[in-house]
C-alpha angles and dihedrals in degrees: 000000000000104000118220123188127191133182126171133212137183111214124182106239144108110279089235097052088051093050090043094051091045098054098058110093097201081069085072093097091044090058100043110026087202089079101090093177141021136170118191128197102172110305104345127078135175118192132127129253128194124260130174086346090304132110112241123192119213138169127213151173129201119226121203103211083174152335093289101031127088120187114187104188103198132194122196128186122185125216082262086060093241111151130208134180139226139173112198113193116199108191123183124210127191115217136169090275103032146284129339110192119198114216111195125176119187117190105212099206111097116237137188113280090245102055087050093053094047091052086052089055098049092039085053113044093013125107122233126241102223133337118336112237086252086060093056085042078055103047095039096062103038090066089051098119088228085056 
């Protein structure tokens, strides 16, 4: 089973801030507070996150489908040298009182049906712990001085 997980948020901004935003790769860190380091050249970057206590290296590259759609192909390796792979959309979709912005992750290592039940469940009932990656999206742009 290939797990994909979505969540949505509206955010009161102008559409071009958000997909500018969105389109810089050094604002990584600012979305997800596990990457610890990042260095972009384009649209490539290399840098490590935390996961599970442990430091965890990956590689990606964004892809621009179109003017409201952010790919971010990632590739992680453990000190172990295990890779896995994920793809994280952004979209961006204009409405009457602003912006909503889908965030979806899909994990392409396959992994057994019930594990992937059980994260659906917990992504979906559960109660996170902090703020989601769509509500730093959210904040971030909102204190940009355009905004």
């Amino acid at each position: 089973m290939i797990l994909t997980l979505r969540e949505k948020a509206a955010i009161q901004a102008d559409p071009e801030t958000v997909r500018a935003w969105l389109s810089d790769i050094e604002n990584w860190p600012k979305i997800n507070a596990k990457i610890t380091s990042i260095a972009a050249e384009a649209d490539r970057c290399v840098g490590e996150l935390m996961f599970n206590g442990r430091k965890v290296e990956f590689a990606g590259i964004q892809e621009r489908p179109d003017k409201d759609t952010f790919v971010c192909h990632i590739m992680f390796r453990d000190k172990q040298g295990k890779e896995s792979r994920l793809d994280v959309t952004y979209s961006v979709k204009e409405t009457r009182s602003g912006v909503v912005v889908t965030e979806e992750a899909t994990f392409l290592e396959p992994i057994p049906m019930w594990a992937g039940l059980f994260i659906k469940f917990i992504a979906r009932f559960g109660r996170s712990q902090g703020p989601t990656n769509l509500d730093n999206i959210a904040r971030e742009v909102a204190s940009r001085p355009e905004n």
